[in-house]
C-alpha positions in Angstrom: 72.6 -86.3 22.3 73.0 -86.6 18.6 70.4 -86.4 16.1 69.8 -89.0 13.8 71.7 -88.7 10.5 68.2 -89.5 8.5 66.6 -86.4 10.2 69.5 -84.1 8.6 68.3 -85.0 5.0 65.4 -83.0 3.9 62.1 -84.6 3.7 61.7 -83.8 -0.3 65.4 -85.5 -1.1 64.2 -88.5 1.1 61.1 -88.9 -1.2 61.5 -91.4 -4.1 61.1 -90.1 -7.5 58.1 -91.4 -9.1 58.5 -93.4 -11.9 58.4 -91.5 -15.6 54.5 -91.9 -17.8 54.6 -94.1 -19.8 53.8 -92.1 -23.3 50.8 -93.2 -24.6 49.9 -94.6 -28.2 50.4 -92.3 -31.0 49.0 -92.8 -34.8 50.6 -92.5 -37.8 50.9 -89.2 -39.0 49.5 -88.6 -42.4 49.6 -85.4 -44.9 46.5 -84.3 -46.8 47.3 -82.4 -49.9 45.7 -81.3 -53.7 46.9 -82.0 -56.7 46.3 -82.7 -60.3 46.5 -86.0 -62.3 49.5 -85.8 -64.9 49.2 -89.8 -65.4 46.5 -92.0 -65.5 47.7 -95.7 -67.3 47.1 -99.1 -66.6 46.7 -98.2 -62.9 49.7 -96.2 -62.1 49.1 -92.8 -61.0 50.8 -89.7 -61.3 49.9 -86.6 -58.9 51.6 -82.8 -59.4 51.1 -81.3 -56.0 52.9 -78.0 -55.9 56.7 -78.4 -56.7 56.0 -82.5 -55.8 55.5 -84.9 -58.8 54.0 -87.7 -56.4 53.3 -91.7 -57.5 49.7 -92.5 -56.4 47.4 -95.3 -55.4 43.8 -94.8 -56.0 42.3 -95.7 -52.6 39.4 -98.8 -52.7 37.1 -96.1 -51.7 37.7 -94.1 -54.7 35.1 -95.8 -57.1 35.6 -93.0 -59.5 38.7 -93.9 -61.8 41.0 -90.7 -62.0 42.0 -89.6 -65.5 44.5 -87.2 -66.3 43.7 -83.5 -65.6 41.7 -84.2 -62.6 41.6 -82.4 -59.6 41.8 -84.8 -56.8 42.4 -85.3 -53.1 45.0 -87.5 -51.6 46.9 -88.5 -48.2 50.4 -88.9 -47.7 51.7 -91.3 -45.5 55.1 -91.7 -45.8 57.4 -90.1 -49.0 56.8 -93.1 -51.2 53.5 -93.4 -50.5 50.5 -91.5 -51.4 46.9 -92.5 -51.6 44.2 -90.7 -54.2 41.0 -90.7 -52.1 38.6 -88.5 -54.2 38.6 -87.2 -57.3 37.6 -83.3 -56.6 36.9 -81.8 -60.2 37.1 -83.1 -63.6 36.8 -81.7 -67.1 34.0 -81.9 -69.3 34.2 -84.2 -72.1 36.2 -86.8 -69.9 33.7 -89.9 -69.1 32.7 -90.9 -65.5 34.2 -94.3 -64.8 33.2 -96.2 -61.6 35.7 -99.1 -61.6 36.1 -101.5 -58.9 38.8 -104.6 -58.6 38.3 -107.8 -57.9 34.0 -109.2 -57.6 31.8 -107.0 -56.4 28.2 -107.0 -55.9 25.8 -103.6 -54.7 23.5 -104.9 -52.3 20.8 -102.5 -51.3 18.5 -103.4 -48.0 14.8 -103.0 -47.5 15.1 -100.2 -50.1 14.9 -100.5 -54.2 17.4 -100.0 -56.4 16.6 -97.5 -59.8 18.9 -96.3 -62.9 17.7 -93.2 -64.2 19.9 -92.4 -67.3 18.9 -91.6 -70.9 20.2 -94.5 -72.4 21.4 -97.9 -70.3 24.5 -100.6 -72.0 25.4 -104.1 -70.6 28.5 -105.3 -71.7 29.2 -108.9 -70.9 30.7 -112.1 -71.5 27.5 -113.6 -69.3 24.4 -112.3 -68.0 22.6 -114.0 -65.4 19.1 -112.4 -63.9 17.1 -114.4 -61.8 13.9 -112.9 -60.3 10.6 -113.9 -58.9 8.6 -111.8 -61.3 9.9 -109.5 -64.0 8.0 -107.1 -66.1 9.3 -105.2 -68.8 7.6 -102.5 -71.3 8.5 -100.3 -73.7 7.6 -99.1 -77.1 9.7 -100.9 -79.3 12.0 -104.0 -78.7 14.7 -105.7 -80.8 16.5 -108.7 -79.9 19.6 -110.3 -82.2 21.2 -113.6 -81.7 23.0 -116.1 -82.9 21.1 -119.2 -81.3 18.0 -118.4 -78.6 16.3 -121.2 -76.9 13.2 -120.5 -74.5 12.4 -122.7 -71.7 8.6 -122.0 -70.1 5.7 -124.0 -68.5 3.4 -121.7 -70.4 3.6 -118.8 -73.0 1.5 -116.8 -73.9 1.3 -114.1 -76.9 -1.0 -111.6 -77.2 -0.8 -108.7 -80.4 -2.5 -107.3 -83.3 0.1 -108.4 -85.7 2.8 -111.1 -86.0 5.4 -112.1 -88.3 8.0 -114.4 -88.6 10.3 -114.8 -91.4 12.6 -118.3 -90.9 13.9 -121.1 -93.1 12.7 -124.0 -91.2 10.2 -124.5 -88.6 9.8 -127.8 -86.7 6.8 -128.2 -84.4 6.5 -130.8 -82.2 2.9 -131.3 -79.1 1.0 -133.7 -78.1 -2.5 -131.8 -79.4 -2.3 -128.6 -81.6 -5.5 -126.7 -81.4 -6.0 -123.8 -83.5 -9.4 -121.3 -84.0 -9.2 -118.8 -87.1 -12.2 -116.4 -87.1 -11.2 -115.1 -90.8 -9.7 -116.4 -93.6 -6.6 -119.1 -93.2 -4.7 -119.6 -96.4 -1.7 -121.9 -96.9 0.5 -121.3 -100.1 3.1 -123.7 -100.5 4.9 -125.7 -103.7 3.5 -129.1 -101.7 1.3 -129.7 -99.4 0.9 -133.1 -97.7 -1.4 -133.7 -94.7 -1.1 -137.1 -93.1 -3.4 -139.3 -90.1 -2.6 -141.7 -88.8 -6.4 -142.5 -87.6 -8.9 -140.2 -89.6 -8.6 -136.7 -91.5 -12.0 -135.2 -91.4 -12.5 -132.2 -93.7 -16.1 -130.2 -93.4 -17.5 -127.6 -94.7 -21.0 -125.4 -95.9 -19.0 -125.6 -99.5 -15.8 -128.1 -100.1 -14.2 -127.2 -103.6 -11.4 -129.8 -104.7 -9.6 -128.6 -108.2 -7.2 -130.7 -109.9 -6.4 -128.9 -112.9 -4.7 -131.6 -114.1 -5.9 -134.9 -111.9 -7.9 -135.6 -109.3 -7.8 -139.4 -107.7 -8.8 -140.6 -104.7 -8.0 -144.4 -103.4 -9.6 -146.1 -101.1 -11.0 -150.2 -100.2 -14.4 -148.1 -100.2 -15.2 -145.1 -101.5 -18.9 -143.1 -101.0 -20.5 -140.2 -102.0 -23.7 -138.7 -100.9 
């Protein structure tokens, strides 16, 4: 009796191939390098790797602004693309810029936030601080402007000395209450004090010297 024809094939040709893997995901490919900065205007960077004069993009993360002659660290990630993502080394002299694009705010959580530098500058168009409580000291303070206007529920002054030199002064309350424990001396070309109600002036000693005239009008008039 014949065989069947199957059992002539052998067993490892009868199997079926399995399918191929399927290759799995793969990232882009990216190229670290050093260079130095040769241009640094308006943005637009230029990066001297080797024998390679690269265009650069500083990355967001870089907050320090390259300038030329720095040593920084970039990726490559395709031949018209390179990104500047540290600055490595810079020369002395050249200032430290942290520049960011765009708004921005540093937020800092359950912690406090201090500047330690010799000498601080805020340069603005508008300044806007609002805090629950603010306390400032320091040894001597000057403050210039062209028109300051002060807004408060209560002030309150307290020194050994002040001074105030202006052209005009306006004063304007519903009681004015003033205690002088020395000496308080107006000199002025004319004086005029008006009530509406009563002027009361007392003293241990009241001198009035007219060295010219001295009148005083009234419906009655007494002395003693």
């Amino acid at each position: 009796m014949n065989e069947p024809l199957s059992s002539s094939v052998p067993a490892r040709k009868r199997r079926r191939a399995p399918a191929a893997a399927a290759a799995p995901d793969q990232p882009l490919a990216g190229q670290w390098c050093v260079g130095t900065v040769t241009e640094a205007e308006g943005g637009a960077l230029v990066v001297q790797s080797g024998s390679l004069r690269l265009p650069a993009t500083r990355a967001a993360s870089c907050l320090l602004a390259p300038a030329a002659g720095d040593s920084v660290a970039c990726l490559r990630v395709a031949p018209r693309e390179t990104w500047v993502l540290a600055v490595l080394q810079r020369e002395e002299g050249v200032p430290q810029v942290l520049q960011c694009d765009g708004d921005t705010r540093l937020e800092v959580r359950g912690g406090t936030l201090a500047l330690n530098a010799a000498r601080i500058e805020l340069r603005t168009e508008a300044l806007d601080a609002s805090a629950r409580r603010t306390t400032l000291a320091t040894d001597s303070a000057d403050l210039v402007a062209r028109q300051l206007s002060l807004v408060a529920s209560r002030i309150k002054l307290v020194g050994a000395l002040l001074s105030s030199v202006v052209d005009r002064v306006e004063h304007f309350s519903k009681n004015y209450l003033r205690h002088t424990d020395g000496m308080d001396k107006v000199s002025a070309t004319h004086v005029e004090v008006q009530a509406q109600q009563l002027m009361r002036l007392e003293g241990e000693h009241a001198l009035v010297n007219g060295r010219e005239l001295v009148k005083a009008r009234g419906a009655q008039i007494h002395f003693g």
